[in-house]
N, C-alpha and C positions, 0 to 999 in steps of 0.2 A: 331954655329948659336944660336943665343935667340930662342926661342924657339916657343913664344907668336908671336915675329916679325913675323913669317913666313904669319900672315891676315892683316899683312898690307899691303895696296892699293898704289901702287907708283903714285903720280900724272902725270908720264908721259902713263898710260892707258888709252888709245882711245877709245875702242870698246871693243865688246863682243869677240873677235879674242883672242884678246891682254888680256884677260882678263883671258881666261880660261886657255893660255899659262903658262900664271903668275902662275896659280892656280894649276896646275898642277908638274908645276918646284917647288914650294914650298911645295908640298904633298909630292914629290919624294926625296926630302930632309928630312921631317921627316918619314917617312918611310923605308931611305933606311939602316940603322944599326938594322931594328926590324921585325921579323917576328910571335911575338904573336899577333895573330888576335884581341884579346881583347884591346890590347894597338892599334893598330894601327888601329881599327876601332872610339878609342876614340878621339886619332888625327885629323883623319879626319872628323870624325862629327862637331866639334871644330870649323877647319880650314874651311870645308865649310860653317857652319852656320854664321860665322863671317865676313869670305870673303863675301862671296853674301850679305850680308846684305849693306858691305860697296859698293860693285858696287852697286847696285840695290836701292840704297840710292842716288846715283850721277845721276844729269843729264845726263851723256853722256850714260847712258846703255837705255836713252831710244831712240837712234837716230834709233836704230835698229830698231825696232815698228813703229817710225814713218816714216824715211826714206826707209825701208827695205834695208839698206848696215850697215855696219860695219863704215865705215868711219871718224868716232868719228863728222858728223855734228850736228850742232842744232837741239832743236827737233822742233822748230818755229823759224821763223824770230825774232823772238823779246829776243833770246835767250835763249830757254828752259823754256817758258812761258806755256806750258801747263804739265809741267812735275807734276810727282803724284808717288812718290818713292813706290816701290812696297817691304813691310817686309815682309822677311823668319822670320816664328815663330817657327819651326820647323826642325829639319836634324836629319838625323839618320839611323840604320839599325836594318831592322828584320831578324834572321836567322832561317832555320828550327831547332828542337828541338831537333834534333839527337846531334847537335853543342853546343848545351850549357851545362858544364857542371853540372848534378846533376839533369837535368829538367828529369821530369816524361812519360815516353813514352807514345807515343799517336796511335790513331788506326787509324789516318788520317795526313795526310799533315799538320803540324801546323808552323806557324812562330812565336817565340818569342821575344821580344823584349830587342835589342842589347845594345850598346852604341849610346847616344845619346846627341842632346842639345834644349833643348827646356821644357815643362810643360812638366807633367805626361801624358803618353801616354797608349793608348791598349796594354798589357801585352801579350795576342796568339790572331791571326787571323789564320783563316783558309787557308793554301795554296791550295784553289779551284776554279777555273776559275767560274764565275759569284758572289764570295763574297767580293768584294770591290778590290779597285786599287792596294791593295798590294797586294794580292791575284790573280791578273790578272797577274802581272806583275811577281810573282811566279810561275805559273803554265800555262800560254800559251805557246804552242809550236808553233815553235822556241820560243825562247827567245825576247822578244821585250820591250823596252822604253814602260810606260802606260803616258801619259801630259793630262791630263785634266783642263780646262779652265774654269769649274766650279763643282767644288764637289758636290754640291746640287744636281747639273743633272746628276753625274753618277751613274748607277744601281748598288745598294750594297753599295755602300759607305757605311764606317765607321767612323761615326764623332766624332773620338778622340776628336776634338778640334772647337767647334763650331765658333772659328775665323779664322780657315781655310778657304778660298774662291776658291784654286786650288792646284792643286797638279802635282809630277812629281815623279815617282816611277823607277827606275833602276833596270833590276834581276843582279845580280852578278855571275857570270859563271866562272867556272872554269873547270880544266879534270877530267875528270874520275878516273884517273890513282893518282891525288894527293889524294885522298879518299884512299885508299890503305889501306887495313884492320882497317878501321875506321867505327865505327857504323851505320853512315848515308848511306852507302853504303848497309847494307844491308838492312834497313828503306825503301829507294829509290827502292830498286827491289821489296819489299812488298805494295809499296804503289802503284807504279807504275805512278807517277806522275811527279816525278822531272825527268828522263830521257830527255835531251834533245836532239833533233832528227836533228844532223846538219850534216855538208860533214862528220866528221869524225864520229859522232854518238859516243863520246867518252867525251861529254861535262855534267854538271849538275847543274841545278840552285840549287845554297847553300843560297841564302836570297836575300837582295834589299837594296837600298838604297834608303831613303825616304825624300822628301823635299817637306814643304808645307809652301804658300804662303795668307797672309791675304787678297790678290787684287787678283781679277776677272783677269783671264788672265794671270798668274804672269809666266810665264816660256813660252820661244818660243826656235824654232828648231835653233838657237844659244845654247840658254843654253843645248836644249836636246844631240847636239851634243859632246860640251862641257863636259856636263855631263856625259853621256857614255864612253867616256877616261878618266873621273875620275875615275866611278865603276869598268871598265877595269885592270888601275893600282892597283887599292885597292885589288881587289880581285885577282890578280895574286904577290902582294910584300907580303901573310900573307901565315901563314901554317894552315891546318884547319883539 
């Protein structure tokens, strides 16, 4: 496979369905001969930032919004006559600092900044429930999707990028058990914060996946869905 082809958009995608399928079967391909987290998180910052761009640049991704189905219809009678392409300027991941090689240890939960595509970004955010969306999405238990619809209105925001208008933050989860006499593990029992509290009680938020949207609104529970079997695969095809 080229390698580049993988963000290209086939013109027979209808919908957000079809869309994320695509995106995923294409992740799964560059991914599956590599398991250094740094290469493969650079891939897929890449492949997302560029894919979403191309959907989310096409009429048909907004049938969903308007319609509320998937069903690749118009978004007006007059054939996609109100359509208003919403740009990703933004994709990428923050991991906590245990994970990066060489960074300086900290006396708190910090996230540093990963592989990415987009302008210069926040360099560490705090992983602390009330300091912005990365930050939420880091350190809420359970583990949960943070979608905000407008970055100005959420509390703590961090405005990397004053052309941000919304956001959609992913934690990336992984076991316990892959930690295995790795640093972060024992960070995580001092910090006391990344443990995440699920059936097994044997899970850990290790970073996020971060995608921001210049348009008010830019991401709905299509993409959040979507999204989440992105972060999913990603953060179970690397070694960490």
């Amino acid at each position: 496979m080229v390698h580049a082809d993988a963000a290209l958009l086939p013109d027979s995608i209808q919908s957000s369905a079809q869309f994320y399928a695509h995106l995923e079967e294409q992740l799964e391909g560059l991914l599956s001969d590599q398991r250094a987290w740094v290469s493969n998180l650079s891939n897929a910052s890449s492949l997302i930032y560029f894919s979403l761009n191309a959907w989310k640049s096409s009429p048909k991704s907004q049938s969903v919004h308007v319609n509320g189905s998937s069903n690749g219809n118009s978004a007006s009678s007059n054939g996609h006559g109100n359509f208003a392409p919403k740009k990703i300027n933004w994709a990428g991941f923050y991991l906590l600092s245990p994970l990066i090689p060489g960074a300086a240890k900290q006396k708190r939960p910090t996230l540093l900044l990963g592989p990415f595509v987009g302008l210069p970004a926040c360099q560490a955010i705090p992983s602390i429930a009330g300091k912005g969306v990365c930050a939420d999405a880091s350190a809420i238990l359970p583990p949960r999707t943070v979608r905000v619809q407008d970055t100005d209105a959420y509390p703590g925001h961090i405005a990397c990028d004053s052309a941000s208008k919304s956001e959609i933050v992913l934690p990336l989860v992984i076991p316990r058990s892959a930690l295995s006499g790795h640093s972060l593990e024992d960070r995580a029992d001092q910090w006391g914060a990344s443990r995440v509290n699920t059936k097994s009680d044997d899970d850990i938020i290790i970073g996020v996946l971060d995608i921001d949207c210049e348009e008010l609104d830019g991401f709905d529970e299509e993409d959040q869905k979507g999204l989440e079997r992105i972060a999913a695969l990603i953060a179970g095809s690397s070694d960490w």
